[in-house]
Backbone as a chain_set.jsonl record, in Angstrom:
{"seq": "XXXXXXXXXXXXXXXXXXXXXXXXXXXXXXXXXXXXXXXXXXXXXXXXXXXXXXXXXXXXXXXXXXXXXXXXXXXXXXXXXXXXXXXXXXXXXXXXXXXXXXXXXXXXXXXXXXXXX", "coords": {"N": [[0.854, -1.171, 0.0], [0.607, 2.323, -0.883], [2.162, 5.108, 0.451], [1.257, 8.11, 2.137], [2.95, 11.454, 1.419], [3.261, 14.953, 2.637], [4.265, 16.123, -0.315], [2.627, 14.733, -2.262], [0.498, 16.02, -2.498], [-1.076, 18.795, -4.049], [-2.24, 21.302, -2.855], [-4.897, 20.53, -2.144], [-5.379, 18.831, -3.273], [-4.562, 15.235, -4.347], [-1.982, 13.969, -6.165], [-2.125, 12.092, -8.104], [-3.51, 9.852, -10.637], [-7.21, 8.405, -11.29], [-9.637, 7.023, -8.366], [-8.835, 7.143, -5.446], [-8.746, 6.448, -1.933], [-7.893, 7.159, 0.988], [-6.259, 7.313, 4.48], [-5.497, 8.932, 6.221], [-3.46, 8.509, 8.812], [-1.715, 8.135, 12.22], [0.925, 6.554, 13.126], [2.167, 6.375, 16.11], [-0.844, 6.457, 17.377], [-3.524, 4.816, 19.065], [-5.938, 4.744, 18.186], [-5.72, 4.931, 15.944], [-3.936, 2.954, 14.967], [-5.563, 0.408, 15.821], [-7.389, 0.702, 14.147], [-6.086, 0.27, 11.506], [-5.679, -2.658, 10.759], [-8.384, -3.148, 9.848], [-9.094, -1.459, 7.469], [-6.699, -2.304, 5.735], [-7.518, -4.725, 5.089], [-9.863, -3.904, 4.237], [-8.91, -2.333, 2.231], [-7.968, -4.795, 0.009], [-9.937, -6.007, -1.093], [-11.297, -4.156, -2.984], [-11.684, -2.377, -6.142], [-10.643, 0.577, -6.948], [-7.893, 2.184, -5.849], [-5.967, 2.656, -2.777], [-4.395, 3.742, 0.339], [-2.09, 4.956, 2.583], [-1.854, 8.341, 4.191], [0.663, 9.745, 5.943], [0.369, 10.75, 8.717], [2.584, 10.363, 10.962], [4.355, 12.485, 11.718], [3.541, 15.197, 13.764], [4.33, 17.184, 13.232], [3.346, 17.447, 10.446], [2.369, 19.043, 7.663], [0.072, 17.678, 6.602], [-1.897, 17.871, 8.689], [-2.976, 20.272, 8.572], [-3.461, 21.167, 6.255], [-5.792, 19.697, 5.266], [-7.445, 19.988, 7.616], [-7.461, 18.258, 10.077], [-8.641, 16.785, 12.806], [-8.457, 14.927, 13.991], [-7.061, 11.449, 13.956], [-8.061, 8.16, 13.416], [-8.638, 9.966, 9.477], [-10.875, 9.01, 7.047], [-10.437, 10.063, 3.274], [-11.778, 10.353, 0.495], [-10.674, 10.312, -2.845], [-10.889, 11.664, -6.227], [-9.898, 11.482, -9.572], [-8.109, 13.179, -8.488], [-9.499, 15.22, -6.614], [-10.864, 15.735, -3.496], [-13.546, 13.966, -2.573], [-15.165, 12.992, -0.835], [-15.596, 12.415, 2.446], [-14.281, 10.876, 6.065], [-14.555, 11.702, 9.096], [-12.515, 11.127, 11.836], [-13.562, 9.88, 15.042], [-13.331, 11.672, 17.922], [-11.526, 10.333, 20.454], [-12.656, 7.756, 19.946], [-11.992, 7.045, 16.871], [-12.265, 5.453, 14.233], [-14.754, 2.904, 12.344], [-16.073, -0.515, 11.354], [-18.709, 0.753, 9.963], [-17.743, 3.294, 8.662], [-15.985, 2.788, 7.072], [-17.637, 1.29, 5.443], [-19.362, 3.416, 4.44], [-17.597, 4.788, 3.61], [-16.695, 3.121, 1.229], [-18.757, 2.686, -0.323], [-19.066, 5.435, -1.362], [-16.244, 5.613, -2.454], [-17.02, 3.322, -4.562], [-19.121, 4.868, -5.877], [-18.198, 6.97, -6.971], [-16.147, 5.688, -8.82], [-17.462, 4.589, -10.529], [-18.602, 6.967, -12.093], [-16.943, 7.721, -13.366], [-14.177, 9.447, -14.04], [-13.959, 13.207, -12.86], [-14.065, 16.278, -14.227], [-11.143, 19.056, -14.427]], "CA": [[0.0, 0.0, 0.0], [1.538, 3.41, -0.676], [2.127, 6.072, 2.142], [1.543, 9.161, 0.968], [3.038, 12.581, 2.489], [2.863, 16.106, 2.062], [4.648, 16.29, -1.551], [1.749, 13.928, -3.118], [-0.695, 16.856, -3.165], [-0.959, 19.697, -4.441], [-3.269, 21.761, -2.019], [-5.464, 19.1, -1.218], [-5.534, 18.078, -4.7], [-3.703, 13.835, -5.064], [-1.179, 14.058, -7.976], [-2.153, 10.701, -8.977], [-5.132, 9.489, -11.32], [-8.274, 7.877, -10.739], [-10.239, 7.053, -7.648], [-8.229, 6.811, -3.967], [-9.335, 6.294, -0.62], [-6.789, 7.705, 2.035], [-6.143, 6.603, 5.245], [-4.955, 9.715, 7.011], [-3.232, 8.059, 10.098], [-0.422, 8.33, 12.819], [1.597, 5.245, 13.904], [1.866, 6.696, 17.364], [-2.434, 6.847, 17.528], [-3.93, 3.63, 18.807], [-6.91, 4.304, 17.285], [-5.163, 4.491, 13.965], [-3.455, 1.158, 15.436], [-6.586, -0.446, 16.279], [-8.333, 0.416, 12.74], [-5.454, -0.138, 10.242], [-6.136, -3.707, 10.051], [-9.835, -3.37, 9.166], [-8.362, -0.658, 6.63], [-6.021, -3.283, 5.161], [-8.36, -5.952, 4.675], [-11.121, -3.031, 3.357], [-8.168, -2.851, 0.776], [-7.748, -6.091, -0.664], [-11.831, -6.481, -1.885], [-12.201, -2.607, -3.826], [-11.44, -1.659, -7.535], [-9.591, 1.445, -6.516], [-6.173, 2.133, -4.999], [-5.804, 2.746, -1.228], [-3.517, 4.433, 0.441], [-1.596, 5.953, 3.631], [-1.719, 9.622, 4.314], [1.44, 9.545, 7.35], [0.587, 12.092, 9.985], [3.214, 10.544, 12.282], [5.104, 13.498, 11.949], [2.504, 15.824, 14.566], [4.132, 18.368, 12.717], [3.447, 17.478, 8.809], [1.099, 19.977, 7.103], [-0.99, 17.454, 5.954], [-2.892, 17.998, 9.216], [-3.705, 21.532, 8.906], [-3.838, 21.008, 4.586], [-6.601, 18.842, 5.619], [-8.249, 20.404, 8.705], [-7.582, 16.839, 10.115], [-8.243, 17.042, 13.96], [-9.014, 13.38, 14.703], [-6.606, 10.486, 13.522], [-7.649, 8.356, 11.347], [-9.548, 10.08, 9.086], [-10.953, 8.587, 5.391], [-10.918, 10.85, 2.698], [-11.736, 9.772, -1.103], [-10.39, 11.418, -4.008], [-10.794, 11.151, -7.545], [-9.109, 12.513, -10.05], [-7.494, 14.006, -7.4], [-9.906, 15.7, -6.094], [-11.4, 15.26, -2.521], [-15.099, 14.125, -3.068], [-15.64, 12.383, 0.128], [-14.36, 12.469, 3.76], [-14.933, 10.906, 7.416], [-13.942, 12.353, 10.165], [-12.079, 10.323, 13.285], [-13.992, 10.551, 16.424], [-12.616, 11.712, 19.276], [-12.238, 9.119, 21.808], [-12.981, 6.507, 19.565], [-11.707, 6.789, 15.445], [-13.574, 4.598, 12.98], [-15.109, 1.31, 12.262], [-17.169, -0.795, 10.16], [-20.127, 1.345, 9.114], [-16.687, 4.427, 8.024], [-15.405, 2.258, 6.017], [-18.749, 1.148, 4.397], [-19.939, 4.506, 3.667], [-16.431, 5.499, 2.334], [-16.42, 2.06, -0.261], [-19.801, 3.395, -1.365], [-18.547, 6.719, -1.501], [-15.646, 5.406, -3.629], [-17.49, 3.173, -5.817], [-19.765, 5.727, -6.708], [-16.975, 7.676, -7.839], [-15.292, 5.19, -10.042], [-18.441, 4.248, -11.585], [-18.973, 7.998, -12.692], [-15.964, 7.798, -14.333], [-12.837, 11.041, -14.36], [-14.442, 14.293, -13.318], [-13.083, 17.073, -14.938], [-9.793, 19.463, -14.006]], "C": [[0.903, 1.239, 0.0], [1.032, 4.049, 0.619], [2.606, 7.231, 1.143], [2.27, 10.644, 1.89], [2.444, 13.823, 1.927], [3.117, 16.818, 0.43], [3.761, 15.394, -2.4], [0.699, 14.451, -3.34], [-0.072, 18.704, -3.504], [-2.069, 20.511, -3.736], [-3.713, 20.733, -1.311], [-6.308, 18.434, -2.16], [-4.549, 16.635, -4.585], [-2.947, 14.661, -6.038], [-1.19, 12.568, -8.072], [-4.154, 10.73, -9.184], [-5.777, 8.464, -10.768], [-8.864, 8.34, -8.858], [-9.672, 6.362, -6.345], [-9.236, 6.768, -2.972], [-8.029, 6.219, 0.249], [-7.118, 7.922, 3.461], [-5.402, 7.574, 5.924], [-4.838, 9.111, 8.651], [-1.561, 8.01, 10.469], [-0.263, 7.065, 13.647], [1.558, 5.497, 15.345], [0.228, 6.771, 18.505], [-3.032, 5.628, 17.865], [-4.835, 3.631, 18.839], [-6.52, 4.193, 15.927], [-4.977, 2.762, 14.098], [-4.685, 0.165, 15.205], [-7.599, -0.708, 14.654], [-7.386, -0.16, 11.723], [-5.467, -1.68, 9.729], [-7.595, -3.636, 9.486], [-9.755, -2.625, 7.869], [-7.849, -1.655, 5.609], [-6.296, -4.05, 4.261], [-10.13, -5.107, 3.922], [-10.505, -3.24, 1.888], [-8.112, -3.67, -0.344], [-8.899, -6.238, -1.311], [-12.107, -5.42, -3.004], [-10.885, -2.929, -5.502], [-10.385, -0.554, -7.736], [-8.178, 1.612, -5.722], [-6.961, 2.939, -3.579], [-4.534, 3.419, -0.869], [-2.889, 5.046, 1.76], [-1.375, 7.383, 3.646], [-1.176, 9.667, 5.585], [1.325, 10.966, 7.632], [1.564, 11.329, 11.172], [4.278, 11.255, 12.905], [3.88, 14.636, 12.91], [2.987, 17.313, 13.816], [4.32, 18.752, 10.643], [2.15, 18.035, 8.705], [0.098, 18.947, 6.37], [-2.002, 17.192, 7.11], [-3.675, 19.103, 9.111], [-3.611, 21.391, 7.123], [-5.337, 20.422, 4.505], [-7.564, 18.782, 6.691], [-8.598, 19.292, 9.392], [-7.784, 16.984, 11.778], [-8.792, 15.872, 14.565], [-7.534, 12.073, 13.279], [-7.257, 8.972, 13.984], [-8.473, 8.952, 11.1], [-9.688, 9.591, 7.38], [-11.212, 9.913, 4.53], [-10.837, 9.938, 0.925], [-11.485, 11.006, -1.829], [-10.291, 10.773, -5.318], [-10.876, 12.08, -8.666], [-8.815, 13.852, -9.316], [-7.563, 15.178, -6.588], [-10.823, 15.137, -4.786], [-12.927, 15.132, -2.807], [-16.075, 13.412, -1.868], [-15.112, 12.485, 1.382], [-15.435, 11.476, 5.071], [-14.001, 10.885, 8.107], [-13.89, 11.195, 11.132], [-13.199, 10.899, 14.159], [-13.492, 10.642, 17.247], [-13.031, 10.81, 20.246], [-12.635, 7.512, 21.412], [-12.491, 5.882, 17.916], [-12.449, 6.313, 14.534], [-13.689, 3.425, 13.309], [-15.288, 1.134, 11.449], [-17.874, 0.079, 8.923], [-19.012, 2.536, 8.791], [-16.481, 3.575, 6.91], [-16.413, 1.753, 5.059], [-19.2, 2.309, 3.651], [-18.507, 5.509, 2.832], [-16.425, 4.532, 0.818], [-17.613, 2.595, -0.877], [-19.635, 4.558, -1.66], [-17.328, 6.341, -2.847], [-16.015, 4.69, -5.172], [-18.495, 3.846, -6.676], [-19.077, 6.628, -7.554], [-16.291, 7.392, -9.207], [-16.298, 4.802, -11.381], [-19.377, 5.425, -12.04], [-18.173, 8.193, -13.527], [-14.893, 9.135, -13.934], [-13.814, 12.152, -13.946], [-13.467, 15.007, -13.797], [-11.783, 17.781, -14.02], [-9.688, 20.507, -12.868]], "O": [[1.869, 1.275, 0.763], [0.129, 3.814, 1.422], [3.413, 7.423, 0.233], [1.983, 10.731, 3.084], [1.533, 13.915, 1.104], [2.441, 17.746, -0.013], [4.262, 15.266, -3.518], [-0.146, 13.943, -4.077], [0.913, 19.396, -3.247], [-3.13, 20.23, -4.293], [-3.271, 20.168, -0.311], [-7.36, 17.801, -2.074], [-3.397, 17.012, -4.799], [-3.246, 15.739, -6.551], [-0.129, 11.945, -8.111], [-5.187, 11.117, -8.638], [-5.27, 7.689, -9.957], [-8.665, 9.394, -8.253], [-9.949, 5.185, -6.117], [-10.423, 7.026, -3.172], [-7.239, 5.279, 0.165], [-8.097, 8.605, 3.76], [-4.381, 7.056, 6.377], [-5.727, 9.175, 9.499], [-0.58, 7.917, 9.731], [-0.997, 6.63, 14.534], [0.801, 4.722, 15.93], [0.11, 6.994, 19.71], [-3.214, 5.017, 16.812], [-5.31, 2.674, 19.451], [-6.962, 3.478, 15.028], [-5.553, 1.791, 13.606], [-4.631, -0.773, 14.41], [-8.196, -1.687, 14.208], [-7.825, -1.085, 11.041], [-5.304, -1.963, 8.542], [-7.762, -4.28, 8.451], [-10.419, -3.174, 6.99], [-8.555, -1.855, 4.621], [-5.813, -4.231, 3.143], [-11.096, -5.626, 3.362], [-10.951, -3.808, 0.891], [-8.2, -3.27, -1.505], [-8.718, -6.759, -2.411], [-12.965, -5.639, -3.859], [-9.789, -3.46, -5.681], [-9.432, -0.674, -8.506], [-7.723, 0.745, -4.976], [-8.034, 3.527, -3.443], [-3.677, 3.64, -1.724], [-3.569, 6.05, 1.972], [-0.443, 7.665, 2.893], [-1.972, 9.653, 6.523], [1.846, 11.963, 7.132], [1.333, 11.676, 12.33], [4.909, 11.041, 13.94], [3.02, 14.789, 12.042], [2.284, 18.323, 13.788], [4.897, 19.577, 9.935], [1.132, 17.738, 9.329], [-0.678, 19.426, 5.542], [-2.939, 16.438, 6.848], [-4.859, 19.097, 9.445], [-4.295, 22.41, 7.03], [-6.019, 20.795, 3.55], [-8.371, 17.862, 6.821], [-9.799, 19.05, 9.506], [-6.727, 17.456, 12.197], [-9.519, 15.892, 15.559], [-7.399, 12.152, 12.058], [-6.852, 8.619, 15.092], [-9.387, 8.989, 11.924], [-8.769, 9.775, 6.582], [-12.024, 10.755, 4.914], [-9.998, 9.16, 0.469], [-11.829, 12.174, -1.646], [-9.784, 9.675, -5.551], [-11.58, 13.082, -8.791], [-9.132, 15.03, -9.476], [-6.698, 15.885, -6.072], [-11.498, 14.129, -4.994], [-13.538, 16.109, -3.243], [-17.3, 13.293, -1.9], [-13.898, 12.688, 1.363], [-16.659, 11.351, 5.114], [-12.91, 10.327, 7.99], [-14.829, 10.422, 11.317], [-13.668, 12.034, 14.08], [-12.965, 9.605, 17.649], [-14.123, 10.515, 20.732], [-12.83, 6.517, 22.109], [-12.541, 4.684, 17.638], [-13.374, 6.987, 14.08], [-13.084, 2.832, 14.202], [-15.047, 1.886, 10.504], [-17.746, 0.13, 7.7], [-19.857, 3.322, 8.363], [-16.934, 3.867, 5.803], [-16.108, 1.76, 3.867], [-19.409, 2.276, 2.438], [-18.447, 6.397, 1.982], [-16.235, 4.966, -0.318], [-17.486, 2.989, -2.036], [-20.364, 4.8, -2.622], [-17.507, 6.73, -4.001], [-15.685, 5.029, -6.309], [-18.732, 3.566, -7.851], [-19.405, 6.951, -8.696], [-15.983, 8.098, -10.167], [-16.092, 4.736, -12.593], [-20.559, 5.238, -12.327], [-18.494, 8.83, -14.53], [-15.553, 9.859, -13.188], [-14.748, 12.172, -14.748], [-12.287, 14.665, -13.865], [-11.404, 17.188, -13.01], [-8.584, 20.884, -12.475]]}, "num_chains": 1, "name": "protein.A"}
């Protein structure tokens, strides 16, 4: 799975094509800890690429690029634009039903096809 940092966007534009799903999380976070296997194994079943977005720098701009104030959080992008997001909860991060409404979030995406620029 790639790991993406702050040089892989451009604002909070991807520089890569098609339809991602990013995994904004910090190794140090054990709610990141606790989700990245369900993450993993979300991976392996979808159409689209996946991806790490490493906040375990506390001081890499892709928290404040990203107005990120919960680790993890999902965001989808396609054609490298953000078209989806969910927010960590404080106190608790994600689950199941995040990661469901992000894969429908992404496959709706891919099966619209490229938006424009």
């Amino acid at each position: 799975m790639d790991v993406l940092t702050l040089a892989d966007f451009d604002g909070v534009r991807l520089r890569r094509d098609g339809v991602w799903v990013v995994n904004f999380t910090a190794d140090w976070c054990g709610f990141s800890r606790r989700f990245l296997p369900a993450f993993e194994r979300f991976a392996q079943g979808v159409r689209y690429r996946t991806a790490i977005g490493d906040l375990s720098d506390v001081d890499s701009g892709l928290w404040e690029r990203f107005d990120i104030d919960v680790s993890p959080t999902l965001v989808v992008f396609s054609a490298g634009r953000p078209v989806f997001r969910r927010n960590g909860r404080l106190g608790y991060g994600l689950d199941d039903s995040d990661l469901n409404a992000v894969g429908a979030a992404a496959a709706a995406a891919a099966a619209s096809g490229p938006t424009g620029p």
